[in-house]
DOFITI-718015 format. One record per atom (N, C-alpha, C, O): residue number from 1; atom name; z negated, y negated, x negated. Coordinates in nm, 4 decimals. Each point is the difference from the previous one (the first is absolute). Example, Ala and Ser with C-alpha at 12.3 -4.5 7.8 and 13.67 -1.06 7.14 Angstrom:
<atoms>
    n  atom        pz        py        px
    1     N   -0.7800    0.5690   -1.3190
    1    CA    0.0000   -0.1190    0.0890
    1     C    0.0000   -0.1200   -0.0900
    1     O   -0.0665    0.0019   -0.1036
    2     N    0.1385   -0.1069    0.1386
    2    CA   -0.0060   -0.1190   -0.0820
    2     C   -0.0730   -0.1090    0.0770
    2     O   -0.0169   -0.1108   -0.0509
</atoms>
This chain:
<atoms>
    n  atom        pz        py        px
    1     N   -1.6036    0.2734    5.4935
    1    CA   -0.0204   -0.1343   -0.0517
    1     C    0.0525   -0.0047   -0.1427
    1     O   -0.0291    0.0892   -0.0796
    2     N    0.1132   -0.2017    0.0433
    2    CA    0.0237    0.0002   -0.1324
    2     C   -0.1211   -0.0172   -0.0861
    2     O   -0.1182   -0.0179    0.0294
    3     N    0.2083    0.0329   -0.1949
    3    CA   -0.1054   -0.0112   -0.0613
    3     C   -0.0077   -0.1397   -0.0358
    3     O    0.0940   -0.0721    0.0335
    4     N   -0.2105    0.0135   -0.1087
    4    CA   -0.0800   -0.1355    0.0009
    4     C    0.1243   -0.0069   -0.1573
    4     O    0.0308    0.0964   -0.0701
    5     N    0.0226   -0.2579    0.0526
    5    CA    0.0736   -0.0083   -0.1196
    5     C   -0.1340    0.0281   -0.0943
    5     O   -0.1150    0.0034    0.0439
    6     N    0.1540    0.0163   -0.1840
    6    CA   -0.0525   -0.0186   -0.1380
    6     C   -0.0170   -0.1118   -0.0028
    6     O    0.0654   -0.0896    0.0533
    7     N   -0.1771    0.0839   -0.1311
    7    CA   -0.1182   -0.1200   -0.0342
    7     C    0.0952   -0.0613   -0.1142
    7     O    0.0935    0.0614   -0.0514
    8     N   -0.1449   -0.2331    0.0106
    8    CA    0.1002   -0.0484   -0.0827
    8     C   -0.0069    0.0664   -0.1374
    8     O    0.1014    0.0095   -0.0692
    9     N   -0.2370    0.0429    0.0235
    9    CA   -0.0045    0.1171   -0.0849
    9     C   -0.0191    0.1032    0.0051
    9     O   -0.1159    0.0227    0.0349
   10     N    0.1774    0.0675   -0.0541
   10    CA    0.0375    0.1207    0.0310
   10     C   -0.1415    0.0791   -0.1060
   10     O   -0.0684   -0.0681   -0.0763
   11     N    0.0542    0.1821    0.0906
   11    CA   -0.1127    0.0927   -0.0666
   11     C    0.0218    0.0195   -0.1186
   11     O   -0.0805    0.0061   -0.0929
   12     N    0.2631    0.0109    0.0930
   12    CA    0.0222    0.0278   -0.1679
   12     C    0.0205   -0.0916   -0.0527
   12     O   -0.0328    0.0317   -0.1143
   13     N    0.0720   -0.1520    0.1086
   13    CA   -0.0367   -0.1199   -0.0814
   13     C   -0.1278   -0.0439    0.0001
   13     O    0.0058   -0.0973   -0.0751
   14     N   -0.1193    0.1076    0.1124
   14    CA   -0.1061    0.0366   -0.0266
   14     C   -0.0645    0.0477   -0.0750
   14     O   -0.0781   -0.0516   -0.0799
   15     N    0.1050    0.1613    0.0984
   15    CA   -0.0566    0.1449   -0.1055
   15     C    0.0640   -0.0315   -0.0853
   15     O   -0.0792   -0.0121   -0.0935
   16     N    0.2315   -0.0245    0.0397
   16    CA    0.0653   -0.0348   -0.0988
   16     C   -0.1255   -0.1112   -0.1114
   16     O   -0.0617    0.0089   -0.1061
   17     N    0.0787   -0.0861    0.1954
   17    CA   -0.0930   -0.1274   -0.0232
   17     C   -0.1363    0.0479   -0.0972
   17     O   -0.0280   -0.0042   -0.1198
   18     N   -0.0305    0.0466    0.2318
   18    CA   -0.1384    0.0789   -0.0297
   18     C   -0.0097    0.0493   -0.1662
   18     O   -0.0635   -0.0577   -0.0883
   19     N    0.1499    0.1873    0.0745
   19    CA    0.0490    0.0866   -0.0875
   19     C   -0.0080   -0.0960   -0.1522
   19     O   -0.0744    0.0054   -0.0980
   20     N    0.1606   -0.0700    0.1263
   20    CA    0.0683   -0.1089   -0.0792
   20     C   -0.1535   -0.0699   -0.1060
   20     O   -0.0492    0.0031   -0.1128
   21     N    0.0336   -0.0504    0.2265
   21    CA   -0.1307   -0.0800   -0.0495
   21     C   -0.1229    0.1176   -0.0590
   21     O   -0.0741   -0.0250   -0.0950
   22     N    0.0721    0.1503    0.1703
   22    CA   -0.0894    0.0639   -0.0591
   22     C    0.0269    0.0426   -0.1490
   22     O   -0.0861   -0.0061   -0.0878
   23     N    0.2154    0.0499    0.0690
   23    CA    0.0408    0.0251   -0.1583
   23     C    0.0161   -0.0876   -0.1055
   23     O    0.0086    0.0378   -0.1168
   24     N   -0.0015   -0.2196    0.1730
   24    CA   -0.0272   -0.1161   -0.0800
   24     C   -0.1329    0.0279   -0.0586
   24     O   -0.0109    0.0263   -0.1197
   25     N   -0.0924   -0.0312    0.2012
   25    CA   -0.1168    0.0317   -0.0152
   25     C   -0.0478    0.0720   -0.0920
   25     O   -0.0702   -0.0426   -0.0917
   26     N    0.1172    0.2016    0.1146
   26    CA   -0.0152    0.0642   -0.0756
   26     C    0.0600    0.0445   -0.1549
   26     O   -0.0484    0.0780   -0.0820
   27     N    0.1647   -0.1542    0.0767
   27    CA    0.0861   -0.0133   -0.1061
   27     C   -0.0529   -0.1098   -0.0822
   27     O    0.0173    0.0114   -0.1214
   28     N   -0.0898   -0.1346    0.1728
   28    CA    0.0019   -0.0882   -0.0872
   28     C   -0.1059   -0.0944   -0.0268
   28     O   -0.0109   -0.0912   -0.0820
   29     N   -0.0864    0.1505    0.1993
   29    CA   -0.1542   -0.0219   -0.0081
   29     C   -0.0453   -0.1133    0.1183
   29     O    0.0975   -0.0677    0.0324
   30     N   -0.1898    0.0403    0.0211
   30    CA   -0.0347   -0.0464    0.0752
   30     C    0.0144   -0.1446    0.0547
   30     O    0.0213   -0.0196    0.1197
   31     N   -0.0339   -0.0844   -0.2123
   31    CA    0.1147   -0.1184    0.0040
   31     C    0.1138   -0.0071    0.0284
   31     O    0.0514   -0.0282    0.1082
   32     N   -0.0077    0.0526   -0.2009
   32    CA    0.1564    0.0619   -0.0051
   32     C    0.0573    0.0421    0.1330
   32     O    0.0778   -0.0706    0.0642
   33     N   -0.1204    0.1898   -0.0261
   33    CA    0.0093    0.0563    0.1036
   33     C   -0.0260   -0.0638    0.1598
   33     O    0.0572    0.0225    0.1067
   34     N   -0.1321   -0.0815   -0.1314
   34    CA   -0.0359   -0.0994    0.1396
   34     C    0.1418   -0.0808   -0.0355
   34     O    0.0890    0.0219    0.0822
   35     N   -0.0481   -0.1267   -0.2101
   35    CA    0.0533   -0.0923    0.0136
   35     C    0.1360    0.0616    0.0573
   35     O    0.0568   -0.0663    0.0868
   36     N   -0.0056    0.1739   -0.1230
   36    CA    0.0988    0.0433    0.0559
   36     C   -0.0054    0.0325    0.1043
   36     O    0.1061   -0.0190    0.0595
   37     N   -0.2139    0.0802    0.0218
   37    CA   -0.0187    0.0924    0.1502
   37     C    0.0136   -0.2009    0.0634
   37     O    0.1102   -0.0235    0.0496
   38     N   -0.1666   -0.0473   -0.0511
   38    CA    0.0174   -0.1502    0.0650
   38     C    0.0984   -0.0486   -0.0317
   38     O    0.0359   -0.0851    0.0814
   39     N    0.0684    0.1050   -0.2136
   39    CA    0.1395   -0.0702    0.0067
   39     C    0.1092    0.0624    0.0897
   39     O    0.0967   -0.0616    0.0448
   40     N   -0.1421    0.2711   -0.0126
   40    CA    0.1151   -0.0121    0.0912
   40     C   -0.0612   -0.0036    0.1154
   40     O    0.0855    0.0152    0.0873
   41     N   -0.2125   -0.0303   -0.0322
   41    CA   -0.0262   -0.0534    0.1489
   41     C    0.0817   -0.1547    0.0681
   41     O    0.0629   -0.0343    0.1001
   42     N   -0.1244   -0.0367   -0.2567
   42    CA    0.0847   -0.1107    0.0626
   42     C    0.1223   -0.0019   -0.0423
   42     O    0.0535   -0.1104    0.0094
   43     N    0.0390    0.2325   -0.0729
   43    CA    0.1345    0.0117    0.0040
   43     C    0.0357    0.0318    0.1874
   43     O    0.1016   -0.0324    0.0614
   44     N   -0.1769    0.0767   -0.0289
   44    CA    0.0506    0.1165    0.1329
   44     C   -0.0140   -0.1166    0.0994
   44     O    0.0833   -0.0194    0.0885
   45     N   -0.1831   -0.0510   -0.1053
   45    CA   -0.0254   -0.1204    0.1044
   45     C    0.1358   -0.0788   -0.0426
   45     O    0.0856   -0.0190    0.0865
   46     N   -0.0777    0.0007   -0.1396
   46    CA    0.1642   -0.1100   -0.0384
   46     C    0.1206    0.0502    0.0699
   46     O    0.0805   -0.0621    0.0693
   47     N   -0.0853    0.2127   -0.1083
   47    CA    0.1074    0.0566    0.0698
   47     C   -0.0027    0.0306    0.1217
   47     O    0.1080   -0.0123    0.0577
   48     N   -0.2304    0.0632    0.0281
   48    CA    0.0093   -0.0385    0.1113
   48     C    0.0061   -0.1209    0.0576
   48     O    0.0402    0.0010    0.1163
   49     N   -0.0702   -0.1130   -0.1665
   49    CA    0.0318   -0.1489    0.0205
   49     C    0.1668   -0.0104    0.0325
   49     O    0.0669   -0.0444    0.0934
   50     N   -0.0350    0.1170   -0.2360
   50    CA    0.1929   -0.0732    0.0031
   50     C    0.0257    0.1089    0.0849
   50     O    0.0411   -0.0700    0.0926
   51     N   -0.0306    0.1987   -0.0429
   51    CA    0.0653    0.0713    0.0973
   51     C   -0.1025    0.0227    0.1235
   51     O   -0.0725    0.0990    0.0091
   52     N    0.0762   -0.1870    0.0686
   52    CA   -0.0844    0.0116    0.1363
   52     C    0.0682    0.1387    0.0844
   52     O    0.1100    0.0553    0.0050
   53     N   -0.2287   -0.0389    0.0490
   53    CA    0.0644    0.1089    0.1200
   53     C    0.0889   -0.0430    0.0854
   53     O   -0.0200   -0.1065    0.0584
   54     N    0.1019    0.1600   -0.0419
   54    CA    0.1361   -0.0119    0.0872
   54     C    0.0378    0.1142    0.1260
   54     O   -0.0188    0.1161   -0.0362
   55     N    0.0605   -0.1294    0.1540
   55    CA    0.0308    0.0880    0.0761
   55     C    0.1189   -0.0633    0.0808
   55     O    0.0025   -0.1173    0.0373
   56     N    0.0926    0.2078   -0.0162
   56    CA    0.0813   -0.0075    0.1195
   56     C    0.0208    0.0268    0.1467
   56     O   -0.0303    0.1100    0.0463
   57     N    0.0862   -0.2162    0.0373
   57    CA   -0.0199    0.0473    0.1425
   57     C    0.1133    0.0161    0.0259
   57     O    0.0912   -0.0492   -0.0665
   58     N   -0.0752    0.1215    0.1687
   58    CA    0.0940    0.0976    0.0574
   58     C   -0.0423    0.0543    0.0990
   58     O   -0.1194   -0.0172    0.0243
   59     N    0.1926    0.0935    0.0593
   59    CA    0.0093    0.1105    0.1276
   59     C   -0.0056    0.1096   -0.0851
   59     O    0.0724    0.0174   -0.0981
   60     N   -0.1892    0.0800    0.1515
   60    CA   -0.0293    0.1238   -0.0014
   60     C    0.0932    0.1068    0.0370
   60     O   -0.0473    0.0402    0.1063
   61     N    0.1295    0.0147   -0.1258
   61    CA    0.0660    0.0913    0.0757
   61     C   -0.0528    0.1153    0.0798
   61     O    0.0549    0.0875    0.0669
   62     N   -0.1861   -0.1176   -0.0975
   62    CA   -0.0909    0.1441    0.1450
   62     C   -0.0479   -0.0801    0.0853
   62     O   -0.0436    0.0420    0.1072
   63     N    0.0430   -0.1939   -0.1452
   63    CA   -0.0510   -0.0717    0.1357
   63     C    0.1132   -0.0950    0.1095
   63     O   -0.0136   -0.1162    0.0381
   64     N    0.0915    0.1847   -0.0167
   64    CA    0.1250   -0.1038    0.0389
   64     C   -0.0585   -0.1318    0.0813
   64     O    0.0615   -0.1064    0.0075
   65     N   -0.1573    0.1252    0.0365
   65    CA    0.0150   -0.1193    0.1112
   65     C   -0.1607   -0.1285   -0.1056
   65     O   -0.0607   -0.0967    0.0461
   66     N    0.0546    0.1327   -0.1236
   66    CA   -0.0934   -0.0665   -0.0880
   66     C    0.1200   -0.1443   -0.0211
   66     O    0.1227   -0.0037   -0.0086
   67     N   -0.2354   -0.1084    0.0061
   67    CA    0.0956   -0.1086   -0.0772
   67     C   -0.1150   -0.0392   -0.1143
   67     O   -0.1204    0.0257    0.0016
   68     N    0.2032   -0.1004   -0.1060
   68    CA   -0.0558   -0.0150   -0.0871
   68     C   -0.0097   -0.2269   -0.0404
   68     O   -0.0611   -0.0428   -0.0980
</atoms>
């Protein structure tokens, strides 16, 4: 069985994410730090907004008699 595609966010933009916001935090104090950990959440929501998930269809070449 193939494998299942990747989620529209992937683990390491995530953890990127995560990271990010944890060293705002800790770099610049607790306000601060939130206001930035929430400016790039809703940076990431924007950008997943402007680049939606996309996939292509096609014929499989291990499934010849598949239509698509």
């Amino acid at each position: 069985m193939p494998s299942s595609p990747r989620s529209r966010s992937s683990p390491e933009k995530l953890r990127a994410l995560s990271i990010t916001a944890f060293i705002g935090i800790v770099a610049l104090g607790v306000l601060a730090g939130i206001a930035v950990a929430v400016a790039l959440l809703i940076g990431n929501v924007f950008r997943r907004a402007w680049w939606p998930y996309q996939t292509t269809l096609g014929r499989a070449p291990e499934y010849p008699d598949s239509t698509t």
